[in-house]
C-alpha positions as CSV (number, residue, x, y, z in Angstrom):
1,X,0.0,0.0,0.0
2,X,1.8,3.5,-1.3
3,X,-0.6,5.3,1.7
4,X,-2.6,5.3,4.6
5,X,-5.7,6.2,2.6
6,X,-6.6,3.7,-0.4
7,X,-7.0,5.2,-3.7
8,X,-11.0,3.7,-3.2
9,X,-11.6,6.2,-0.2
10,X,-9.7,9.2,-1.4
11,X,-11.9,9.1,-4.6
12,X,-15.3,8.4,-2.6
13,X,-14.5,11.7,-0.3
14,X,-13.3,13.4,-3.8
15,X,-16.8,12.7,-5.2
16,X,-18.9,13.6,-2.1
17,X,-16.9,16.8,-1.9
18,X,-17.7,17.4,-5.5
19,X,-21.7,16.2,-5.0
20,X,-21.7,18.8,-1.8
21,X,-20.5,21.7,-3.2
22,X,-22.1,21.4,-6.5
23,X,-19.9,21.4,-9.6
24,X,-22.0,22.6,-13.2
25,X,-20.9,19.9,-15.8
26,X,-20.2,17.6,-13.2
27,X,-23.5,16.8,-10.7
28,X,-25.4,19.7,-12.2
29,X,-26.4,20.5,-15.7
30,X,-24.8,22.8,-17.5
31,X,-26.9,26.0,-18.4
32,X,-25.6,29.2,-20.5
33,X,-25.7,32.6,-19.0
34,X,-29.0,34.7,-19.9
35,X,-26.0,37.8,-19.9
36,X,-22.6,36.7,-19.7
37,X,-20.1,39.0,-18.3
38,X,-17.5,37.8,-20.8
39,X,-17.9,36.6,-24.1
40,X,-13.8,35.4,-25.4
41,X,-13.7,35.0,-29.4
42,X,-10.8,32.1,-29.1
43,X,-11.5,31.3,-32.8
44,X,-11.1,34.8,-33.6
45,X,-8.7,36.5,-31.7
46,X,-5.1,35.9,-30.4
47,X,-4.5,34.0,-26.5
48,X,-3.0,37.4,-25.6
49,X,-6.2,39.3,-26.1
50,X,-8.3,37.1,-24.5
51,X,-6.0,37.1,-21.4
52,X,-6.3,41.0,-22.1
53,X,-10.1,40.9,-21.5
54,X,-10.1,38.7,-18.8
55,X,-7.9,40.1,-16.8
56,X,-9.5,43.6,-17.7
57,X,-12.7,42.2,-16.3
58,X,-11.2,40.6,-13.4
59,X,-9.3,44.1,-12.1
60,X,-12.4,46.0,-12.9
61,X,-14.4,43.5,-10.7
62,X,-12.0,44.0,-7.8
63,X,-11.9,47.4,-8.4
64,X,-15.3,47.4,-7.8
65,X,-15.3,45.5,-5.2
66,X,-12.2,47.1,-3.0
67,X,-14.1,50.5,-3.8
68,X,-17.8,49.3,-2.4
69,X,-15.8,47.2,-0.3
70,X,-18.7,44.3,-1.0
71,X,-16.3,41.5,-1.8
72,X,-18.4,38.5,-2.5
């Protein structure tokens, strides 16, 4: 035995950790956004500007956030 846990029980904790907290794709269905913050183009634009837009939105959300000071 490589551990004190078997692989069995590490992957049964894995999945009720999983179930609990509730994954979409994984024990709930996937459904799209009615208004997505973020719409990336990956067929039509380059990695960089995609990483450009998402890290836009993501210092504009904490931006936000530090300013209201309502992090979520």
């Amino acid at each position: 035995m490589g551990g004190f846990f078997s692989r069995h029980i590490v992957l049964q904790v894995l999945r009720d950790i999983v179930t609990c907290i509730g994954f979409t794709g994984i024990d709930q269905e996937y459904e799209h956004p009615s208004h997505p913050e973020l719409i990336l183009k990956a067929g039509e634009q380059s990695v960089d500007e995609c990483v450009q837009q998402l890290v836009h939105l993501l210092v504009t959300r904490v931006s936000h956030d530090y300013n209201t000071d309502t992090c979520e």
